[in-house]
C-alpha positions as CSV (number, residue, x, y, z in Angstrom):
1,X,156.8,255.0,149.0
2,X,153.4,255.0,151.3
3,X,155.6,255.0,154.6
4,X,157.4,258.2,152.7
5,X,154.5,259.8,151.6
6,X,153.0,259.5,155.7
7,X,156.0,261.1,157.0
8,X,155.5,263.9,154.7
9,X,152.3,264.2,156.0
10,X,153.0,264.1,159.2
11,X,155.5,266.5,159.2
12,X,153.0,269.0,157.0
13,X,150.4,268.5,160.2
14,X,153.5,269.6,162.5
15,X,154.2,272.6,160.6
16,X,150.3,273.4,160.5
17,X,150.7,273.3,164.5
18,X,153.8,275.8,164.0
19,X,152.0,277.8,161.8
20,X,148.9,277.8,164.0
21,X,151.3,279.2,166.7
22,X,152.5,282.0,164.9
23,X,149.0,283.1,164.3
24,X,148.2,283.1,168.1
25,X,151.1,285.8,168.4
26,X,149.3,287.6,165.6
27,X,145.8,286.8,167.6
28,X,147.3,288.5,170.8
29,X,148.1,292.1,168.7
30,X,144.9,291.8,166.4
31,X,142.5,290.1,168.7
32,X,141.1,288.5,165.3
33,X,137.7,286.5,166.0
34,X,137.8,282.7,165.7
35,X,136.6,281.0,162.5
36,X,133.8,279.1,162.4
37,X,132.6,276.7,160.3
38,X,128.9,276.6,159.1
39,X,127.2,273.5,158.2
40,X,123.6,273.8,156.0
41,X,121.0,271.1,155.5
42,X,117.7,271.4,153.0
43,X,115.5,268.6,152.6
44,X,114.3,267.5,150.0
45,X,117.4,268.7,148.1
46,X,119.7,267.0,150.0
47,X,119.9,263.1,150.3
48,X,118.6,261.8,153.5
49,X,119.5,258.0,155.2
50,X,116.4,256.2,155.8
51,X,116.6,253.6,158.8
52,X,114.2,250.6,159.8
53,X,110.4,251.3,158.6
54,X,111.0,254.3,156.5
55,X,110.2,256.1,153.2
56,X,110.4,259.0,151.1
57,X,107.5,259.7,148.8
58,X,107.1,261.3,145.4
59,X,110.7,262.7,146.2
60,X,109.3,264.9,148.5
61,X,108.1,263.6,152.0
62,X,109.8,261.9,154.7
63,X,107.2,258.8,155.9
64,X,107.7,257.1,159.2
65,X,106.6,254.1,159.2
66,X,106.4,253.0,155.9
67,X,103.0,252.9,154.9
68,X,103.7,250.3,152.6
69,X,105.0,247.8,155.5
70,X,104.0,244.0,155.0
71,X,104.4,243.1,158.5
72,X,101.4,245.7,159.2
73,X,102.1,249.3,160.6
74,X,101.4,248.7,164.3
75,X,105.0,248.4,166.6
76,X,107.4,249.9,164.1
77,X,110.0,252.6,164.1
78,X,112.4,254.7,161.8
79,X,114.9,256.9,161.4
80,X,115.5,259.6,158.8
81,X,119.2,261.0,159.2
82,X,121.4,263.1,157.1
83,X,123.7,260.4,156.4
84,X,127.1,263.0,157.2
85,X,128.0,263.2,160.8
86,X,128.2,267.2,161.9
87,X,130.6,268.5,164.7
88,X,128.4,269.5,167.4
89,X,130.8,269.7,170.0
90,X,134.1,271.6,170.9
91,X,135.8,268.8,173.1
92,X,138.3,271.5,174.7
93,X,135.5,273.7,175.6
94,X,133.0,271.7,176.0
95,X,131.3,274.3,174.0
96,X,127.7,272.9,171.7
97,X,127.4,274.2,168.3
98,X,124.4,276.7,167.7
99,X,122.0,275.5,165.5
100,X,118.5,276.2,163.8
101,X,116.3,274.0,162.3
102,X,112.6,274.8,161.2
103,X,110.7,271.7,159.4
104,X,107.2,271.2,158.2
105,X,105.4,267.9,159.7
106,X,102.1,266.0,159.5
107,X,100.4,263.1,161.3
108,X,97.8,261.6,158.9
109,X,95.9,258.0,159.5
110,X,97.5,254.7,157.8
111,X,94.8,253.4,155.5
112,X,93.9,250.5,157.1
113,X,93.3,252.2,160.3
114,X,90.4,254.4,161.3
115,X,92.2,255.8,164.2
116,X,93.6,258.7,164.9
117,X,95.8,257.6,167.2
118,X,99.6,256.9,167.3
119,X,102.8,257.9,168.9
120,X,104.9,260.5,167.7
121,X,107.8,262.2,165.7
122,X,111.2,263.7,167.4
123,X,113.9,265.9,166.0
124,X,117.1,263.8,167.1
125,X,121.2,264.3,167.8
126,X,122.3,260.7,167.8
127,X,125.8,259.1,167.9
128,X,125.6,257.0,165.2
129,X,123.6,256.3,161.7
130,X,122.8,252.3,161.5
131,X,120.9,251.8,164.7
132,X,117.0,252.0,165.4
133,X,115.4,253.2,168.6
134,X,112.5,250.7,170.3
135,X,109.0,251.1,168.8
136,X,105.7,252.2,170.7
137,X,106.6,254.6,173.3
138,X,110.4,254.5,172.7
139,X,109.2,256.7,169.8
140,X,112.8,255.5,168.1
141,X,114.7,257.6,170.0
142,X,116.1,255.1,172.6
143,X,116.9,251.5,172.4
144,X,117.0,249.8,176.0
145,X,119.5,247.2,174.0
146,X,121.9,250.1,173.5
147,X,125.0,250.6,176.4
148,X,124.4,252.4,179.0
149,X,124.9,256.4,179.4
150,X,123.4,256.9,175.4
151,X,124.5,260.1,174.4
152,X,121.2,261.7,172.5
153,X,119.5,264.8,172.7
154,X,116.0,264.9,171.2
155,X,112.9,267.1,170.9
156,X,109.8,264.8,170.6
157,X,106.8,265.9,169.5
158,X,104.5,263.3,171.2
159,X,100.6,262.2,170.1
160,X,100.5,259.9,172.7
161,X,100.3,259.3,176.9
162,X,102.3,257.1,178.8
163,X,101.9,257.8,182.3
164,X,104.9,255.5,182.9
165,X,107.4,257.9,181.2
166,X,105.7,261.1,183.4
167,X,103.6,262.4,180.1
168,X,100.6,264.8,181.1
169,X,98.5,264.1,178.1
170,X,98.1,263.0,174.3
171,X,99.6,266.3,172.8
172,X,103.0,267.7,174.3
173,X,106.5,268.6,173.2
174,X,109.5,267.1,175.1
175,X,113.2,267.5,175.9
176,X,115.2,264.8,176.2
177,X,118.7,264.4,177.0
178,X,119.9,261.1,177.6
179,X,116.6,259.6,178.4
180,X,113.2,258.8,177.0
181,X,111.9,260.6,180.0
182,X,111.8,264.3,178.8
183,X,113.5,267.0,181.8
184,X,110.9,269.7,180.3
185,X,107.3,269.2,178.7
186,X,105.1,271.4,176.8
187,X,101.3,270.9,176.7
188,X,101.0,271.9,172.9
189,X,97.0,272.5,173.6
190,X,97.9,275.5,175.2
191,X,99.0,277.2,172.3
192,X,96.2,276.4,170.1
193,X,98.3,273.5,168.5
194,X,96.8,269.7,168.3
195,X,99.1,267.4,166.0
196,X,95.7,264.5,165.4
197,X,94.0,267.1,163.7
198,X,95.9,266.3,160.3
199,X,97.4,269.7,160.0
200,X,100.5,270.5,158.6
201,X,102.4,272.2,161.7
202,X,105.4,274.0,161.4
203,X,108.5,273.6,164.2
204,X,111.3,276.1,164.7
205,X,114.3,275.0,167.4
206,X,117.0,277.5,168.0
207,X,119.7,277.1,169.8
208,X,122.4,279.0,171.5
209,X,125.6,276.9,172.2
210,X,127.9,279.5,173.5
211,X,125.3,281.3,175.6
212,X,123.3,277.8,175.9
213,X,120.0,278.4,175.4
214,X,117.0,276.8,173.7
215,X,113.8,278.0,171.8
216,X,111.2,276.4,170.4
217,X,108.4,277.8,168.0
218,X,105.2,276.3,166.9
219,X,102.8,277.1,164.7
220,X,100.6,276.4,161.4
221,X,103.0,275.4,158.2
222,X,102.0,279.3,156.5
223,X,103.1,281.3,160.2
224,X,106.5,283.1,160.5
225,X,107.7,281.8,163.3
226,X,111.1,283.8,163.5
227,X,108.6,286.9,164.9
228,X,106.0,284.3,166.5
229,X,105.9,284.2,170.9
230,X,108.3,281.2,171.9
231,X,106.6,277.8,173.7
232,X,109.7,277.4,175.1
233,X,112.9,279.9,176.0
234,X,114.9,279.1,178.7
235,X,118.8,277.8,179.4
236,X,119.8,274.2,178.9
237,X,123.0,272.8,178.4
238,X,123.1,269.7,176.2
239,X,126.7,269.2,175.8
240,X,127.1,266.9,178.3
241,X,125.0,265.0,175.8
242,X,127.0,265.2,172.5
243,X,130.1,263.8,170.7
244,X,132.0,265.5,168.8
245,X,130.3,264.2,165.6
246,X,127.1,263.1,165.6
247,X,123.9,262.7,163.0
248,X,121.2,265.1,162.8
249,X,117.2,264.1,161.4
250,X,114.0,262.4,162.9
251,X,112.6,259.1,164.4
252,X,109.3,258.4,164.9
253,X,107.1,255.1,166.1
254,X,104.0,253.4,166.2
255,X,102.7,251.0,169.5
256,X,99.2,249.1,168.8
257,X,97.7,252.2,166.7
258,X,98.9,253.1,163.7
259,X,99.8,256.5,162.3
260,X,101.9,257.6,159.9
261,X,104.5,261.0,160.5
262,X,105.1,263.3,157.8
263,X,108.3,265.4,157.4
264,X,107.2,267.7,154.5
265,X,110.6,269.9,154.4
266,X,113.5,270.5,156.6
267,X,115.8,273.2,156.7
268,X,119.7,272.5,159.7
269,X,122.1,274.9,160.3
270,X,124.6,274.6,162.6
271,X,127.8,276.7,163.5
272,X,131.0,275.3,165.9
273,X,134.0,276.4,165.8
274,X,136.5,274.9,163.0
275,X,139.1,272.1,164.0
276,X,140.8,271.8,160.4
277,X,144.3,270.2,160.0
278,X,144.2,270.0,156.0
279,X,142.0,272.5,154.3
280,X,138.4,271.2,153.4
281,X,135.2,272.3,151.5
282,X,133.4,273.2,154.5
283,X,136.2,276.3,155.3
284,X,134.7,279.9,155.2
285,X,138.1,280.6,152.7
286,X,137.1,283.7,151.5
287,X,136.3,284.5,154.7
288,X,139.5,283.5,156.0
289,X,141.1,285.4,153.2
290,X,139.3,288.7,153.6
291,X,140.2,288.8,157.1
292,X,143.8,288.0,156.7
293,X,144.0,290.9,154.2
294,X,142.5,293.3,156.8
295,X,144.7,292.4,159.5
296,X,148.1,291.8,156.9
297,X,149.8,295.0,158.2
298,X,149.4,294.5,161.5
299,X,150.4,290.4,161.1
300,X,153.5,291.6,159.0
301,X,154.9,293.6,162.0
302,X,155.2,290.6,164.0
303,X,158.9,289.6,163.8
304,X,157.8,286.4,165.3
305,X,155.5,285.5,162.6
306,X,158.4,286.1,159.8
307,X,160.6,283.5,161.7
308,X,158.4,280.8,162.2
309,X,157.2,281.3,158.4
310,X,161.1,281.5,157.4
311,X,161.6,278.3,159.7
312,X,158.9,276.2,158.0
313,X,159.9,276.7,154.6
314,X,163.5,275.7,155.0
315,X,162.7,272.0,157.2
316,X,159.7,271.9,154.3
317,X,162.4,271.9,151.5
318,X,164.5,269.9,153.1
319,X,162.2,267.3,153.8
320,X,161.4,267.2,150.3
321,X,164.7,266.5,149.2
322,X,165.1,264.2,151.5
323,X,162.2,262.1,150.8
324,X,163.3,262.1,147.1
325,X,166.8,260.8,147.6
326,X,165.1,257.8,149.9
327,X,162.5,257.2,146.9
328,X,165.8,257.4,144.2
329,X,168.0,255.3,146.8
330,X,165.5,252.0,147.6
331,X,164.5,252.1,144.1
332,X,168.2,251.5,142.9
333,X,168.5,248.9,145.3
334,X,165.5,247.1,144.1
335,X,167.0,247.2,140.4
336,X,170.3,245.8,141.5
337,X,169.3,242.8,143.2
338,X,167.0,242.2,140.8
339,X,164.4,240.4,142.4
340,X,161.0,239.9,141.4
341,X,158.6,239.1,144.2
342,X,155.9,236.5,143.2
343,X,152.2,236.2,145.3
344,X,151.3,233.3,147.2
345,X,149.5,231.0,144.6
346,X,147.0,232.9,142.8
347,X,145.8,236.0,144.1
348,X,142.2,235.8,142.9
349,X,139.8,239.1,143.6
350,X,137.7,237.8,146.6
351,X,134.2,238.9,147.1
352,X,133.7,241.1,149.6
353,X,131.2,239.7,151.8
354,X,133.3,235.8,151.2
355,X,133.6,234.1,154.6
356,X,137.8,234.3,155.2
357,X,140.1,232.9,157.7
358,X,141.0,235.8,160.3
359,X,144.2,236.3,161.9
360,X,144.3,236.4,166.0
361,X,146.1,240.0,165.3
362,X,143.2,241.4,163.4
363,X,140.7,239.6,165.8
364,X,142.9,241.2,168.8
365,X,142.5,244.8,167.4
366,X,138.7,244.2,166.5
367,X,137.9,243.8,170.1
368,X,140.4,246.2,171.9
369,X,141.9,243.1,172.7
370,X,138.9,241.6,173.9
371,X,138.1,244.0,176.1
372,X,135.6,243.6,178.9
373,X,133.6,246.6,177.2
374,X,133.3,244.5,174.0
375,X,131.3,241.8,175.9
376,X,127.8,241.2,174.6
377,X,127.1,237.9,176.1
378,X,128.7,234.7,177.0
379,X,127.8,231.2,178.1
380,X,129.1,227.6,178.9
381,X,130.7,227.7,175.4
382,X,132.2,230.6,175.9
383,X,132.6,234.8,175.3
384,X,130.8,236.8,172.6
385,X,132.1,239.9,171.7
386,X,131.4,243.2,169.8
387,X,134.2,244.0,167.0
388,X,135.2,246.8,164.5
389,X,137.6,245.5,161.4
390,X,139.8,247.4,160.1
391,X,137.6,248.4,157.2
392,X,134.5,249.5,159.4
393,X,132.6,246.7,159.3
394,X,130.7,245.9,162.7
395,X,130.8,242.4,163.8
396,X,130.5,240.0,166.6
397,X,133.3,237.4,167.3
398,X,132.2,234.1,169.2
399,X,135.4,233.0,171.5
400,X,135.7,229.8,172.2
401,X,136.5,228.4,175.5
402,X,139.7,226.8,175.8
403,X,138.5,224.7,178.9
404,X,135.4,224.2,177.0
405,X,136.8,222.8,173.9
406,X,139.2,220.6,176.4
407,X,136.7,219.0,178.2
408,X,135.0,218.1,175.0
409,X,138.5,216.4,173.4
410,X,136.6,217.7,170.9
411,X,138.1,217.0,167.2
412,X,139.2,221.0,165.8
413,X,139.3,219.3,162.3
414,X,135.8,218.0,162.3
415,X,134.6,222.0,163.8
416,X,136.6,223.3,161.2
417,X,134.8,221.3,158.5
418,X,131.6,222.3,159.9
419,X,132.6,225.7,160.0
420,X,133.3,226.1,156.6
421,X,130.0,224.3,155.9
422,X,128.0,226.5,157.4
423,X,129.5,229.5,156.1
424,X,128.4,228.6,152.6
425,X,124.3,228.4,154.0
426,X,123.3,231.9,153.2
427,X,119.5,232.9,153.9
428,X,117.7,235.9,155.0
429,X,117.0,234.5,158.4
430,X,120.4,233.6,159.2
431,X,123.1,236.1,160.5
432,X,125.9,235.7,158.0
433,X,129.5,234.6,158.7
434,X,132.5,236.9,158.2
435,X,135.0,233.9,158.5
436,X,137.0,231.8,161.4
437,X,140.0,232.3,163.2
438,X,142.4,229.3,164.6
439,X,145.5,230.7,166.0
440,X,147.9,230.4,168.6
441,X,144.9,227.6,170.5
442,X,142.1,229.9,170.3
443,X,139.1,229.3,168.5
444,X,136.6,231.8,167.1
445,X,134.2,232.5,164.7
446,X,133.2,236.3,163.3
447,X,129.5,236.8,162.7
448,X,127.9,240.5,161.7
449,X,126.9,242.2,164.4
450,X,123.5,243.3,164.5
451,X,122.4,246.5,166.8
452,X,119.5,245.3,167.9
453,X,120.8,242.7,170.2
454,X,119.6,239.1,170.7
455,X,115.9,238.4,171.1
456,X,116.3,237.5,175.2
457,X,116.8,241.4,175.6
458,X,113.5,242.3,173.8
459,X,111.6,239.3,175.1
460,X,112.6,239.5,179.0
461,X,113.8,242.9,179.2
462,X,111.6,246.0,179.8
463,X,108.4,246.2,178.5
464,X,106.5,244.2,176.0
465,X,107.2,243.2,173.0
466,X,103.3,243.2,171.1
467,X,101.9,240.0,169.7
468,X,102.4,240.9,166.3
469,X,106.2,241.2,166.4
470,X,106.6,237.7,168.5
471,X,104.4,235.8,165.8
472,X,106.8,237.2,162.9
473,X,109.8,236.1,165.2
474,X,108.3,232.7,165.8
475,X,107.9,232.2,161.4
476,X,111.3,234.5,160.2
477,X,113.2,231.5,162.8
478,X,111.1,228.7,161.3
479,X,111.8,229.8,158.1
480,X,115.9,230.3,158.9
481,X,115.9,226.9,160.4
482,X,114.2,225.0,158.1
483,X,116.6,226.2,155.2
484,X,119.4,225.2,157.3
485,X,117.8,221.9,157.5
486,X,117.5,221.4,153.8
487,X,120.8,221.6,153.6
488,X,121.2,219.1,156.0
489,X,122.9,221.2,158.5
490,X,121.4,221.7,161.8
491,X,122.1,224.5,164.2
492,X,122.4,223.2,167.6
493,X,121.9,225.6,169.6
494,X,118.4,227.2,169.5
495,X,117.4,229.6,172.1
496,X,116.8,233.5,172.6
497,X,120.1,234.3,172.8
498,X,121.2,232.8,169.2
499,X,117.8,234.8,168.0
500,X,118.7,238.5,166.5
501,X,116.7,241.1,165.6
502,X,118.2,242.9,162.4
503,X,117.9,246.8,161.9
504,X,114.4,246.1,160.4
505,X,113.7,243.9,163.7
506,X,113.5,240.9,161.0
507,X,114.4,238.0,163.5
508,X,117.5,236.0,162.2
509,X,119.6,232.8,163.6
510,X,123.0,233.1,164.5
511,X,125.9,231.5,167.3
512,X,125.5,228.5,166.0
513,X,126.4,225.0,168.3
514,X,128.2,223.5,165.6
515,X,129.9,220.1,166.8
516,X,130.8,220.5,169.9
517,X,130.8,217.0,171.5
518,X,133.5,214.8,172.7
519,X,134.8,211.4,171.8
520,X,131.4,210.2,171.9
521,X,130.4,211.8,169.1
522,X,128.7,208.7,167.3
523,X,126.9,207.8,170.2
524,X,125.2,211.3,169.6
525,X,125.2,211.7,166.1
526,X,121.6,210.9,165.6
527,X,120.1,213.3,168.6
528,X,122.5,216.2,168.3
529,X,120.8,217.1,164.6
530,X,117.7,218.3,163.0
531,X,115.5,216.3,165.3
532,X,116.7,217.8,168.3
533,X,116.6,221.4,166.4
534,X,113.0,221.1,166.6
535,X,112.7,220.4,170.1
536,X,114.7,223.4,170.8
537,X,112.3,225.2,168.3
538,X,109.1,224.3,170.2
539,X,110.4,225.0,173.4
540,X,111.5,228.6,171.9
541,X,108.5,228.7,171.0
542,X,106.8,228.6,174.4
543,X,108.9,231.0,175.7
544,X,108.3,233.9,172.9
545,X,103.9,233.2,173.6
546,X,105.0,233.1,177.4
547,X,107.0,235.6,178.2
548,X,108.5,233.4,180.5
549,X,112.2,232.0,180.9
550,X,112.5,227.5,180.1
551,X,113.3,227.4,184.3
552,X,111.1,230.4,185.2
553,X,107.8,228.8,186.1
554,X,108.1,228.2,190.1
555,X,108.5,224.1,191.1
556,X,108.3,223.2,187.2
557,X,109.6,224.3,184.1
558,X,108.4,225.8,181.7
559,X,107.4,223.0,179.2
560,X,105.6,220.6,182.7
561,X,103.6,224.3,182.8
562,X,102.6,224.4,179.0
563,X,101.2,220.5,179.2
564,X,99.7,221.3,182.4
565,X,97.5,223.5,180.9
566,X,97.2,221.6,177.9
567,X,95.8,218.6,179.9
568,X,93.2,220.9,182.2
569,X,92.0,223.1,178.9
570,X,93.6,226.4,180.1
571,X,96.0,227.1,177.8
572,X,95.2,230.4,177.7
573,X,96.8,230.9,180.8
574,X,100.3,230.3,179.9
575,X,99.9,233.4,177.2
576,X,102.1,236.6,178.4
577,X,99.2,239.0,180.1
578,X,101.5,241.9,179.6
579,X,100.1,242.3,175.6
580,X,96.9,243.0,177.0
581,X,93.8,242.8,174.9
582,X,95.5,243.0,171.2
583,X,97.1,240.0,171.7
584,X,95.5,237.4,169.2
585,X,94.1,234.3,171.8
586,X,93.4,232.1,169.2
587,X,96.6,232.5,167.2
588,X,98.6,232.4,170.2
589,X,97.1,229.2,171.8
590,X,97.0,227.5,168.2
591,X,101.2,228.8,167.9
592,X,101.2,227.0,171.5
593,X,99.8,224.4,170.1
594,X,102.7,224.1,167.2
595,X,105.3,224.5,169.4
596,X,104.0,221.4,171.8
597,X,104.5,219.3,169.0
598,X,107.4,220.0,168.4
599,X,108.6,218.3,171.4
600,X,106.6,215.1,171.2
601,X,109.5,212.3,170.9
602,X,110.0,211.3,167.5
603,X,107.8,208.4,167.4
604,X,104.9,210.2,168.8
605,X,104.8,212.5,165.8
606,X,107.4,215.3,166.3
607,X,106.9,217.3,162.8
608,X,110.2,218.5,160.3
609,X,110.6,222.3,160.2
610,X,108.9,221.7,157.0
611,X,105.7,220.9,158.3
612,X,106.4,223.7,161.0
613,X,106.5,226.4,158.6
614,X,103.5,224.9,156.6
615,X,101.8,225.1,160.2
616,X,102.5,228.9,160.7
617,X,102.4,229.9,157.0
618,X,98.7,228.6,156.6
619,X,95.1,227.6,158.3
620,X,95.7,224.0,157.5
621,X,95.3,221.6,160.5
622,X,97.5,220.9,162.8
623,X,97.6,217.3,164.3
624,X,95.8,216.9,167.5
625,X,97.7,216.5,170.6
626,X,97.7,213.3,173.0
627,X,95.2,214.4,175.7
628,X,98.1,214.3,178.0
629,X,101.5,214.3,178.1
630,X,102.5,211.4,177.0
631,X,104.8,209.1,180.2
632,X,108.0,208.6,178.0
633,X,108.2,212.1,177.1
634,X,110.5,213.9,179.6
635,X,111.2,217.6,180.3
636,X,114.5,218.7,178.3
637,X,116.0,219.6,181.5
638,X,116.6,215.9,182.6
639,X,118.5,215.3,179.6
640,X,120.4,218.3,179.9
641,X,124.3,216.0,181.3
642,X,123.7,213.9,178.3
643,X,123.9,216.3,175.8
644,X,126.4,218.9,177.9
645,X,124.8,221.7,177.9
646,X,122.1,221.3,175.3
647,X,118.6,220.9,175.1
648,X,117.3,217.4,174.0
649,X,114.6,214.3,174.7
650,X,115.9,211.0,175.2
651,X,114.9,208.6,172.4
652,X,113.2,205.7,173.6
């Protein structure tokens, strides 16, 4: 019946196209104008998506960041977005929609802070509604995590200077297509306009797709701006910029100052030109209708358009009868063999976020057959990749290697056990599993996929990531991994690459190490465990106050550095200079302290993740290091062949 029904369909669409060319004979003798669709926006009436550190107060006001935020208000960002994508582009012209768009904004203190200074708001076309931009000067527009060539077009209204992104000063407008670096800037100062003074300042963008060209007004919330002198009028095409669909609102950000960015009321309109195949409720139809009526003579003298109408009725008729007699026929059949068809066991309602067993097929089609483009990372262990299911969902698939898993002679019963195991672990510092696939010799496993990439990208990728947001890190993967540990599970395979950051930048633990080990799996059951998760911990740990990579630090590694300095007193050393001044030293050096511990050998007072998150969670005392490094503790990297590929202290 559904394979019936979606030839039916089909075959409406191709008469639509038939239909669509009769009209263009009509077009060529009435030169009718093209119909447009118009799209209309109104907040607060309408409902608006909220995105990272976000809020809408009283019902009324858009707040970016959330002024509520328990993690503090400094280095967060969030997006606003009507939560319907809006055809901005005409693909076949390469054509923007026009739109207008006024809205009301404010930049007030955060009541903690008695600053006044912050970073800033921008009106944003983006490609998609569940990522958020980078923090601080990113003003959550741009997310140096995302793929290269971002489509994004975005007017920033900017209350802070960073020379490093070619800003004049502390109070300018920006254009930006493509690029956090705006192509045209606007000292707002010169028209009488300063967004710190905690005014409410009004915003009008219009824009001109066909002819394309922008303006931008400015003024007090109370000014008309429709007859107010332009900041801004000049040509600029942004459609080499757009998709087709994309979302329409605001992101904002804060960096080491905190400020909070008020959108009081916003009004979008938009027109493009319609691409309907079925009718919908965005169709002008009484315009459509009131047109057709003016033109009906001259349409009606059009022998062409009387064939092609006379020619779609008949094939419609007769597909009609034809789907009935298919229905009538394999219905007739089905009563004559008399079969009844009985499920699989019990077919139980699953839940939908249940971990399930994947089929290569639907694995295949996740990742466009595992295309290259899909690749997000990939190690010794093999490929991780970025997937789509067939119902939307985003998720990441881990693809084992086969040489990998060879090499081991690793037991696929035992990882299958441990699979499963896992799956059942749920905690809010732990990327969840969607399920497992073992087919045809491959061997995968289907996390969600999180937007904000792994925590090596933020940690040793442009810029900085602030003190603040590293000590969270640091606690949200204590936390994760000591869960795990409670349930006697350990992860195996703790570095900055199995650390996420979430949409909220909450820092979770995924790609897990699992078993992984060969026929000498006894020999290693004791090291490759919780013990050995802590290790991994502290030397994580290192990294995220460092800034630097484990094999990063010249002649020695990273951890010979960090006792180096603990044995000459200059710990302070090894913390990453690039925070500059807000960094807190003593916090840092005491977190260096924690994370030291953790790789004392086990007899020497290694502490359980317990302990560890007691440590971070509280002022109690930590236990005092050796005064040096101890002689039979040894760097992780010479036990590296012994535990094939993972990091570990022999035990003595």
């Amino acid at each position: 019946m559904a394979s019936h029904l979606r030839h039916l369909l089909l075959l409406l669409n191709f008469l639509h196209l038939i239909s669509s060319s009769s009209t263009g004979f009509a077009k060529e003798t009435t030169n009718a104008p093209p119909i447009n669709v118009t799209k209309h926006i109104n907040f607060p009436n309408d409902d608006i998506k909220l995105l990272g550190s976000a809020r809408i107060s009283g019902g009324k006001t858009i707040q970016i960041p959330d002024p509520f935020s328990q993690s503090g208000l400094q280095h967060l960002a969030g997006r606003a977005l009507y939560p319907s994508p809006i055809r901005v582009l005409d693909p076949n012209t390469q054509t923007a929609a026009s739109f207008t768009t006024t809205f009301s904004f404010q930049f007030t203190k955060s009541s903690s802070s008695d600053s006044d200074r912050g970073s800033g708001l921008s009106f944003i076309i983006v490609p998609d509604e569940f990522t958020v931009g980078r923090p601080g000067p990113w003003l959550g527009m741009m997310n140096d995590a995302c793929e290269e060539n971002y489509k994004a077009v975005a007017i920033e209204f900017d209350a802070h200077q960073n020379t490093e992104f070619g800003d004049p000063n502390d109070n300018h407008i920006g254009i930006n297509l493509g690029s956090i670096v705006s192509t045209t800037i606007i000292n707002a100062s010169d028209f009488g306009v300063y967004f710190k003074d905690g005014s409410i300042h009004k915003a009008l963008i219009v824009y001109d797709g066909t002819g394309r060209y922008l303006d931008i007004h400015l003024g007090s919330n109370d000014q008309d701006l429709f007859s107010s002198k332009s900041i801004f009028s000049g040509p600029l095409d942004i459609a080499p910029f757009l998709n087709e669909y994309m979302f329409v609102g605001f992101s904002a950000s804060t960096g080491n100052f905190s400020q909070i960015h008020n959108i009081i009321s916003w009004n979008f309109s938009s027109v493009s030109a319609a691409f309907l195949k079925f009718p919908s409720s965005e169709t002008c139809e009484e315009k459509i209708i009131s047109e057709d009526a003016k033109d009906k003579k001259n349409i009606f003298r059009e022998p062409q358009s009387s064939v092609f109408i006379f020619v779609a009725v008949v094939v419609l008729s007769f597909a009609v009868l034809l789907n009935i007699y298919c229905i009538w026929s394999h219905k007739r059949k089905k009563d004559q063999n008399h079969v009844v068809l009985f499920p699989e066991g019990k077919q139980r309602p699953r839940p939908p976020n249940k971990p399930r067993r994947f089929t290569i097929s639907e694995i295949s089609s996740a990742t466009r057959c595992f295309s290259e483009s899909e690749i997000l990372d990939n190690d010794s262990r093999g490929v991780l990749y970025r997937g789509t299911l067939l119902n939307g969902c985003h998720v990441a698939v881990k693809r084992f290697s086969t040489q990998f898993l060879h090499s081991l002679s690793l037991e696929k019963r035992r990882l299958k056990k441990e699979v499963r195991c896992i799956c059942g672990v749920r905690h809010p510092n732990l990327v969840p599993i969607r399920g497992w696939c073992y087919d045809h010799g491959e061997t995968m496993v289907i996390y969600d996929y999180l937007p904000n990439g792994s925590l090596e990208k933020w940690l040793f990728g442009v810029g900085a990531l602030p003190w603040s947001r590293r000590f969270k890190v640091i606690k949200d993967i204590s936390e994760g991994l000591g869960y795990l540990h409670s349930k006697q599970v350990s992860h195996k395979n703790i570095n900055t690459k199995s650390v996420f950051l979430d949409i909220s930048f909450r820092a979770v633990l995924g790609d897990y190490g699992f078993v992984l080990l060969g026929s000498e799996t006894k020999r290693f059951e004791a090291m490759v465990g919780t013990k050995l998760d802590v290790f991994d911990f502290g030397v994580l740990v290192l990294e995220i106050v460092s800034g630097r990579r484990r094999s990063e630090c010249g002649e020695m590694d990273l951890l010979d550095l960090a006792w180096k300095m603990h044995e000459t007193g200059e710990k302070e050393r090894v913390v990453d200079r690039r925070m500059g001044s807000v960094v807190n030293l003593e916090q840092a050096v005491r977190v260096m302290d924690i994370g030291l511990l953790c790789t004392l050998n086990e007899s020497k007072g290694r502490p359980s993740m317990d302990e560890v998150v007691g440590f971070l969670n509280s002022d109690i005392p930590i236990p005092e290091l050796p005064l040096t490094r101890p002689v039979s503790l040894f760097p992780y990297s010479s036990a590296t062949s012994l535990c094939v590929g993972y990091t570990c202290t022999p035990f003595q």
